[in-house]
C-alpha positions as CSV (number, residue, x, y, z in Angstrom):
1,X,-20.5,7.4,3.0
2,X,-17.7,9.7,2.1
3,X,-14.3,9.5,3.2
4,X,-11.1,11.5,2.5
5,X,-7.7,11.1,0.6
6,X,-4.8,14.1,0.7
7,X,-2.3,14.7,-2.0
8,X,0.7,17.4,-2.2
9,X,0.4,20.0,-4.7
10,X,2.9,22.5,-5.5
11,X,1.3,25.8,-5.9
12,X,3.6,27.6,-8.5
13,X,2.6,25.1,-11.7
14,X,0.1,22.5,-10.1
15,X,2.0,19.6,-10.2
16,X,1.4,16.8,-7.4
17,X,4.3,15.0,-5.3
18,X,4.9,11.4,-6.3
19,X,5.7,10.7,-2.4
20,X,8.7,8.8,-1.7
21,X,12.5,9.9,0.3
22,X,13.1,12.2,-2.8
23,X,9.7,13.0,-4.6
24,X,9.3,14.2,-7.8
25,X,6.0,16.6,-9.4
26,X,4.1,15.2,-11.8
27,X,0.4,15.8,-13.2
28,X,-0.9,12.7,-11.2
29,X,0.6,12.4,-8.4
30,X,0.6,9.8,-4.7
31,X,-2.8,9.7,-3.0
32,X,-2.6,9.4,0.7
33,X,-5.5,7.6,2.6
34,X,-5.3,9.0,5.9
35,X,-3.5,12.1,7.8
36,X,-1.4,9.6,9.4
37,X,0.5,8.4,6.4
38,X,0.6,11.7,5.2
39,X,2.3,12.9,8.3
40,X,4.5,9.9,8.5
41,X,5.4,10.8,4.8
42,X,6.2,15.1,5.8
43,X,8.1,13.6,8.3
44,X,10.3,11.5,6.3
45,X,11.2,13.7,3.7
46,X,11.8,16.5,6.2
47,X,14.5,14.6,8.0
48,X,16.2,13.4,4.8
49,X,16.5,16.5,3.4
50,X,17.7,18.3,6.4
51,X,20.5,15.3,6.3
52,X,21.5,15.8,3.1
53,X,21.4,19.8,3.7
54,X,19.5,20.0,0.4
55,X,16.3,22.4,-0.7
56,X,13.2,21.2,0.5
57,X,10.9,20.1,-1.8
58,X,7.4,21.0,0.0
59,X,8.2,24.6,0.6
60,X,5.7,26.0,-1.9
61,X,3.1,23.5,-1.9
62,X,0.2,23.0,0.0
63,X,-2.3,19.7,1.3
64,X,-5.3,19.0,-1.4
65,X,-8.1,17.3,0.7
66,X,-9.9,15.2,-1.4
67,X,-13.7,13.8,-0.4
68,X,-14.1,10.6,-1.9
69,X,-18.2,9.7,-2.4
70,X,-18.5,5.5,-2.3
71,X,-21.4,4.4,-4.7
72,X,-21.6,0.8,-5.5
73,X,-21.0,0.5,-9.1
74,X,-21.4,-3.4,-9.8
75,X,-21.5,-6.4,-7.6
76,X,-19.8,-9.7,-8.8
77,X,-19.7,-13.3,-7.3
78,X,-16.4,-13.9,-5.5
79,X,-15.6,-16.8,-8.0
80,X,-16.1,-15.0,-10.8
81,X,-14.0,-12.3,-10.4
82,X,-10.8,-14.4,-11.2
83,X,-11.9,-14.9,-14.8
84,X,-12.3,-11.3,-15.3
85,X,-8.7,-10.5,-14.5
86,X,-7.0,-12.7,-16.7
């Protein structure tokens, strides 16, 4: 089953949002799970920087669609996966 994730990318160096009011580019960037949150996020960032009257951020960037592939790697009892962690 494979299922998608969306990022932010900025077109001129390749650098991907951090997501936040006021995100930054970095090489690993926020990973969205659904258009919905992604929206919500455009949204946000859209209004705050028209408050501020400052540059927006997304202008030369673009969605990355990601397709995530789920394998099942390892399976663990339930009890056991407390010891791990520590």
């Amino acid at each position: 089953m494979a299922g998608k994730m969306y990022q932010i990318r900025r077109k001129s160096d390749g650098l991907y949002s951090s997501g936040g009011s006021y995100p930054i580019f970095k090489k690993i960037g926020k990973t969205w799970t659904g258009p919905g949150p992604l929206k919500l996020h455009v949204g946000m960032v859209i209004y705050n920087f028209k408050r501020q009257q400052e540059r927006y951020p997304y202008n030369d960037c673009e969605i990355v669609t990601l397709l995530v592939q789920e394998d099942q790697a390892a399976c663990i009892p339930v009890g056991d996966y407390n010891t791990l962690q520590k």
